[in-house]
C-alpha positions as CSV (number, residue, x, y, z in Angstrom):
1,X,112.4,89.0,54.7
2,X,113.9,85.8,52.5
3,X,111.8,83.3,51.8
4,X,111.2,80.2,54.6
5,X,111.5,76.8,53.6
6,X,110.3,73.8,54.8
7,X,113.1,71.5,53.4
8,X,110.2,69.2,51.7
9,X,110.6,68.4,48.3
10,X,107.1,69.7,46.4
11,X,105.2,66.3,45.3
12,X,105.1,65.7,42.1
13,X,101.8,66.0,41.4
14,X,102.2,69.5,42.4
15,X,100.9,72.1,39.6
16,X,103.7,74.8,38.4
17,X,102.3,78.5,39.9
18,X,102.6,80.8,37.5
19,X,100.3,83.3,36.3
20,X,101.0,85.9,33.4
21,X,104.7,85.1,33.4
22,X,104.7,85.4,37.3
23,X,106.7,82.3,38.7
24,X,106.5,81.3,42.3
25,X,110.4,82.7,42.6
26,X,109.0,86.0,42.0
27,X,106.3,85.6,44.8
28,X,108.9,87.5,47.8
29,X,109.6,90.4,45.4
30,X,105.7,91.0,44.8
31,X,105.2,90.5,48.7
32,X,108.0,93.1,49.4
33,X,106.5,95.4,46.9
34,X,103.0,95.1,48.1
35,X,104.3,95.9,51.4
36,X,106.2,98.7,50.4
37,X,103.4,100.4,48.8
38,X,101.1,100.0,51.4
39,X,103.7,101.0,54.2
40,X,102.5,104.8,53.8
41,X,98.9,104.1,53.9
42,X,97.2,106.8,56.6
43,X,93.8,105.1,56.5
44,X,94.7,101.8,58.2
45,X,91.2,101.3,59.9
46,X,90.3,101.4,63.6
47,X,91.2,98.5,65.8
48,X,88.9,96.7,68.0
49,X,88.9,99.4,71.1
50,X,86.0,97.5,72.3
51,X,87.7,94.3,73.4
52,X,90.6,96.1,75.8
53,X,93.5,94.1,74.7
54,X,93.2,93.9,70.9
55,X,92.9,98.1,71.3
56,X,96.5,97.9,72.3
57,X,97.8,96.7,68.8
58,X,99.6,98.8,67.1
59,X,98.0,99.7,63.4
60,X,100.9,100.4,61.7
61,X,101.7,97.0,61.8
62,X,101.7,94.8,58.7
63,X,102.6,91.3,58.0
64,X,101.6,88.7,54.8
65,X,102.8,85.3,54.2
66,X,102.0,82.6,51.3
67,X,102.4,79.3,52.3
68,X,102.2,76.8,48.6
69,X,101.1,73.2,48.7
70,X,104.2,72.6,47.3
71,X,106.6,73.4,50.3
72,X,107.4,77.0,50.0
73,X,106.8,79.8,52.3
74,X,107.2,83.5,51.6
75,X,106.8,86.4,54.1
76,X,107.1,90.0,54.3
77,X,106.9,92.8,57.0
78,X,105.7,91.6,60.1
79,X,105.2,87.5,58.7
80,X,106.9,86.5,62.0
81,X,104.9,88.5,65.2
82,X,102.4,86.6,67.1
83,X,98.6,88.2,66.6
84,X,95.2,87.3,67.9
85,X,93.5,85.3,64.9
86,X,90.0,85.7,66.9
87,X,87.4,84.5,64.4
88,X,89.7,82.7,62.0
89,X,90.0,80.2,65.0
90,X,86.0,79.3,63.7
91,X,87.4,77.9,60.7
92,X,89.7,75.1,62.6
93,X,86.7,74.8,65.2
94,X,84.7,73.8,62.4
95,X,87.1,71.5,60.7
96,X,86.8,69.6,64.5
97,X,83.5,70.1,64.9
98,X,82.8,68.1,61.9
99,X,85.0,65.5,62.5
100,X,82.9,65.3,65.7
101,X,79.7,65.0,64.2
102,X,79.5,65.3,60.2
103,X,77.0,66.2,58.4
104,X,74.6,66.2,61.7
105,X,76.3,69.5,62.2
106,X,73.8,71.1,60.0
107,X,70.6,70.7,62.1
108,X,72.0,72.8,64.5
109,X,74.0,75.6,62.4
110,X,72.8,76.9,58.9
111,X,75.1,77.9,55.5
112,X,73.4,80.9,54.5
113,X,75.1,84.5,54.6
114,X,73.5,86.2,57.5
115,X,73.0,89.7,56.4
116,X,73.5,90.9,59.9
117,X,76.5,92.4,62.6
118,X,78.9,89.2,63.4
119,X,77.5,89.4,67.0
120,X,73.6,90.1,66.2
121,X,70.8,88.6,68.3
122,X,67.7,89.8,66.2
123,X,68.5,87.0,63.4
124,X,68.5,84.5,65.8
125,X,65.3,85.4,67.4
126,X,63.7,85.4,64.0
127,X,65.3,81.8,63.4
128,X,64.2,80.0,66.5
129,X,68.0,79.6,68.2
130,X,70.0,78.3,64.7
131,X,72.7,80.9,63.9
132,X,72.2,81.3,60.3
133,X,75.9,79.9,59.9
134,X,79.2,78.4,61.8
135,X,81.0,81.9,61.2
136,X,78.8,84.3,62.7
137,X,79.5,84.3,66.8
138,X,76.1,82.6,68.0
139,X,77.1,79.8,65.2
140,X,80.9,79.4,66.2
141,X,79.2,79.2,69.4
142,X,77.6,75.7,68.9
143,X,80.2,74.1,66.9
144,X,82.2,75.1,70.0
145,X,79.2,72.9,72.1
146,X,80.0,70.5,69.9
147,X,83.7,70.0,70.0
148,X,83.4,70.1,73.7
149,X,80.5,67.6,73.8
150,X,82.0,64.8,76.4
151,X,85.0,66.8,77.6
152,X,86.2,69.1,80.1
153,X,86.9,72.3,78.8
154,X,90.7,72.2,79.5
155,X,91.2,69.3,78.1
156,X,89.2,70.8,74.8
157,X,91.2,74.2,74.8
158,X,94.4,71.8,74.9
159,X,93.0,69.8,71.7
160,X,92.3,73.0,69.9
161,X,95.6,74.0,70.7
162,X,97.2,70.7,69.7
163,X,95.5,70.6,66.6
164,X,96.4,74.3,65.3
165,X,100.1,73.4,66.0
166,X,100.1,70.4,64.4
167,X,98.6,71.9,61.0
168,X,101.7,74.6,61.6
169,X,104.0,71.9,62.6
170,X,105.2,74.2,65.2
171,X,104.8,73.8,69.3
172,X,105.1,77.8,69.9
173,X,101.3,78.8,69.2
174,X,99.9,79.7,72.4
175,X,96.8,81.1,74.0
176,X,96.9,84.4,75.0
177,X,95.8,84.5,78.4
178,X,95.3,88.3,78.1
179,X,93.3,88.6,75.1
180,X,91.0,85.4,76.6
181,X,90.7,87.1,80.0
182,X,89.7,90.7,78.2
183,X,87.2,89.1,76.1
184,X,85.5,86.9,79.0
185,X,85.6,90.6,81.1
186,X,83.4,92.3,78.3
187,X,81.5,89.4,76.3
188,X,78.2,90.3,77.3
189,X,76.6,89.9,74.1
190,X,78.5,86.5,73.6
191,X,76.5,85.9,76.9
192,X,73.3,86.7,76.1
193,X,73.4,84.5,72.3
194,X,74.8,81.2,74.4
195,X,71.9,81.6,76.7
196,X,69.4,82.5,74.1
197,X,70.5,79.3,72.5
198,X,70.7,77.5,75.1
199,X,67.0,78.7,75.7
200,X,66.2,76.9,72.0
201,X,68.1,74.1,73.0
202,X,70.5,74.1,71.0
203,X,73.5,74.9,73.3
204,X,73.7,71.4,75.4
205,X,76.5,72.1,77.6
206,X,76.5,74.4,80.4
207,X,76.9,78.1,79.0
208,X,80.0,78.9,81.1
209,X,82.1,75.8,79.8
210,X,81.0,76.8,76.4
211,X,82.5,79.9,76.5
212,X,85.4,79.7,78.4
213,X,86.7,77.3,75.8
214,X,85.1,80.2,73.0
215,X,86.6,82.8,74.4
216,X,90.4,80.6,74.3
217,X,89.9,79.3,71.0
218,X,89.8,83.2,69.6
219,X,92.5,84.0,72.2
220,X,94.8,81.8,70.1
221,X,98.2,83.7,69.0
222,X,100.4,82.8,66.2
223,X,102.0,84.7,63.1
224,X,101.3,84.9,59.5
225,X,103.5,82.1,58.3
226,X,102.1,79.7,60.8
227,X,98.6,80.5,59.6
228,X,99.6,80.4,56.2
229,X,101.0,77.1,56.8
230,X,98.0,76.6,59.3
231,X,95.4,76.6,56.3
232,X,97.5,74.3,53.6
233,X,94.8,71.3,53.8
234,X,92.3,73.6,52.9
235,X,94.8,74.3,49.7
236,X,95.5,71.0,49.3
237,X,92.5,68.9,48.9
238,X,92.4,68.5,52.8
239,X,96.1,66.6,53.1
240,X,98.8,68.8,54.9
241,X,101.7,68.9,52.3
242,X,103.6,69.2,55.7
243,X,102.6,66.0,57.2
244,X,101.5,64.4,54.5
245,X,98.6,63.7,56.6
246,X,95.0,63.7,55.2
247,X,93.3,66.3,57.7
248,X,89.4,65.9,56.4
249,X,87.7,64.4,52.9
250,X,87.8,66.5,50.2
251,X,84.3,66.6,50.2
252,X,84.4,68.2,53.2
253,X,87.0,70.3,52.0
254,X,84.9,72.0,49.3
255,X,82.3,72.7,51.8
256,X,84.2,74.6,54.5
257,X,86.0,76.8,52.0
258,X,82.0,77.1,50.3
259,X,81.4,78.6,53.7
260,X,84.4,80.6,54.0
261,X,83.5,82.6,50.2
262,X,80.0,83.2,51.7
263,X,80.5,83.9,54.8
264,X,84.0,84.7,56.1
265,X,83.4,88.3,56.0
266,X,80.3,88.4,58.0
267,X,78.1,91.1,56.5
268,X,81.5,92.4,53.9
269,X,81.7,88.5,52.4
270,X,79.7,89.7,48.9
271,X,82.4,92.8,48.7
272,X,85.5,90.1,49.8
273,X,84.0,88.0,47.0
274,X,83.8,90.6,44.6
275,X,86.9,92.3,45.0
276,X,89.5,89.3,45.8
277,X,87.3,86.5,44.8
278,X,88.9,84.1,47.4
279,X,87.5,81.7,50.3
280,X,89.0,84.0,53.3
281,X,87.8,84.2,56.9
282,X,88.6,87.2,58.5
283,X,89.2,88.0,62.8
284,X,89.2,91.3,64.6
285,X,92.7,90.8,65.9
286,X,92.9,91.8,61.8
287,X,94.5,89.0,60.4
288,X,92.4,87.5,57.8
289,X,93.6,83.4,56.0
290,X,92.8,83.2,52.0
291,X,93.1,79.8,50.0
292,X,93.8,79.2,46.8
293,X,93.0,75.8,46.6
294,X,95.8,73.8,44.9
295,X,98.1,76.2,45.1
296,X,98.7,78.4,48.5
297,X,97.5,79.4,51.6
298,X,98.0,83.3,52.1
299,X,98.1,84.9,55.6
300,X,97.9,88.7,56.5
301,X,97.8,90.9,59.3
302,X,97.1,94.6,59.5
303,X,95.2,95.4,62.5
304,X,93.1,98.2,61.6
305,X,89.1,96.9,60.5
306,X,86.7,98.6,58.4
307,X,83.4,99.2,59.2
308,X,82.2,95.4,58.9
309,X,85.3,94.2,61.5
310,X,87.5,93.2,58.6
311,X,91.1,93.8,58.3
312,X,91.1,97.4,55.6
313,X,94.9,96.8,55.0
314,X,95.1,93.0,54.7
315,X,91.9,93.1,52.2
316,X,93.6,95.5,49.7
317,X,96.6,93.4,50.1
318,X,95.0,90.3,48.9
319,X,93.3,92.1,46.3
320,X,96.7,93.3,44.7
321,X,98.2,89.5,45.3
322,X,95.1,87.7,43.6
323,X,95.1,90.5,40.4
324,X,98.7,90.1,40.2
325,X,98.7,86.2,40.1
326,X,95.3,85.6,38.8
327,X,94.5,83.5,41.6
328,X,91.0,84.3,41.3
329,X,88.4,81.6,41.8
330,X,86.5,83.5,39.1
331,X,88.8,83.6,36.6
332,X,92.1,85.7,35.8
């Protein structure tokens, strides 16, 4: 696949991205390589057979993308096919959610690591109905509450939608009505955390609403490069190079991709941290978004998960992209 332009011109503020002698021209041929090597990989990971749609994916497949703050998009293998992004969804529900609320956001969602399966209820039993953080499904939950706070959930599904494809700059992300109408047919432990919340108190619209607009916002579909290009403000000090818009502070910036390093991986986020050393949030539709900030957003997709619901394929990926660039938070 040849690299996709946007046809902007990279600011001139923009950093050079090299790394090692590694330019940013090279970036396609190390993509093709690392896709290449990877293409005859027999332990690919199990995909999630327990929501009946996403068990239909096909695990061979395999698609990366870097999107740089400067303008320039790469892809390789299957960059271009519409997945599930499931969880990753969290992280733009946040961004809103915020921008709802601010800091007040925070008295009803923690920022710790939770220790515990994505969809646990024992955690939040211990901690009185507030999910140990936004990432976690009880927390993405109530930052769903809160987005929808005042609205009808159509109209909220729509603004979700709106605002993903305005980060992408591109009007063909959709909602999958399949994958939202599977997951509504067996979220019974989804269920049971919205009403044990709402039990607390903390869940102040009607638990139905809530998750019908939950269960969309994970339902969204789009392709590597537009969630490469999805998760530039996060890159980019919280403007979209795209737009040149400014999407949220950079204070607030520095705190969503804190969140993302701690807790994007669910109970794997220490071993994400370790081994790629990257702010990433991960969805078991197996695509998992990375940020380098000030330099790219990265996209992959490889549906098979390891045993923590992370993409096994897309994090050895990343891992080979960050020691090959030195795009390690931590240090080359």
């Amino acid at each position: 696949m040849q690299p996709v332009c946007s046809g902007q011109k990279p600011p001139r503020t923009m950093p050079q991205i090299t790394c090692q002698g590694t330019t940013v021209n090279d970036l396609q041929k190390l993509l093709d390589e690392i896709n290449q090597n990877l293409s005859e990989t027999e332990d690919r990971g199990r995909v999630a057979d327990y929501i009946p749609e996403l068990a239909k994916q096909d695990s061979r497949k395999f698609g990366m993308a870097i999107a740089t703050v400067g303008g320039q998009t790469f892809a390789t293998g299957d960059a271009d096919e519409a997945f599930s992004i499931q969880s990753i969804s969290k992280v733009f529900a946040l961004t809103m959610a915020l921008g709802r609320v601010g800091d007040a956001l925070w008295k009803r969602v923690g920022r710790e690591p939770s220790g515990t399966a994505f969809n646990s209820i024992v955690q939040l039993e211990y901690e009185k109905g507030i999910p140990r953080n936004p990432f976690i499904n009880a927390g993405a939950i109530v930052t769903t509450d809160i987005v929808l706070a005042g609205h009808k959930p159509k109209e909220t599904i729509g603004e979700m939608l709106r605002f993903v494809r305005s980060l992408a700059d591109d009007d063909a992300i959709f909602i999958d009505e399949d994958v939202a109408r599977s997951e509504t047919e067996t979220g019974f432990r989804n269920v049971a955390l919205a009403n044990y919340m709402r039990a607390f108190g903390n869940l102040r619209n009607p638990v139905d609403q809530v998750l019908g607009v939950y269960f969309h916002q994970c339902a969204i579909a789009m392709s590597c490069v537009d969630l490469a290009r999805a998760g530039l403000f996060l890159a980019n000090k919280g403007v979209n190079p795209l737009a040149g818009v400014r999407i949220v502070p950079l204070r607030r910036v520095r705190r969503i991709n804190a969140i993302m390093m701690t807790c994007g991986h669910y109970d794997g986020s220490g071993e994400f941290a370790f081994s790629v050393g990257l702010p990433g949030k991960s969805g078991v539709g197996g695509g998992i978004l990375a940020i380098v900030p000030d330099v790219a957003s990265i996209a992959v997709w490889s549906p098979g998960l390891d045993e923590n619901g992370n993409s096994k394929l897309g994090t050895v990926a990343l891992e080979k992209l960050v020691t090959k660039m030195g795009w390690n938070v931590f240090g080359a």
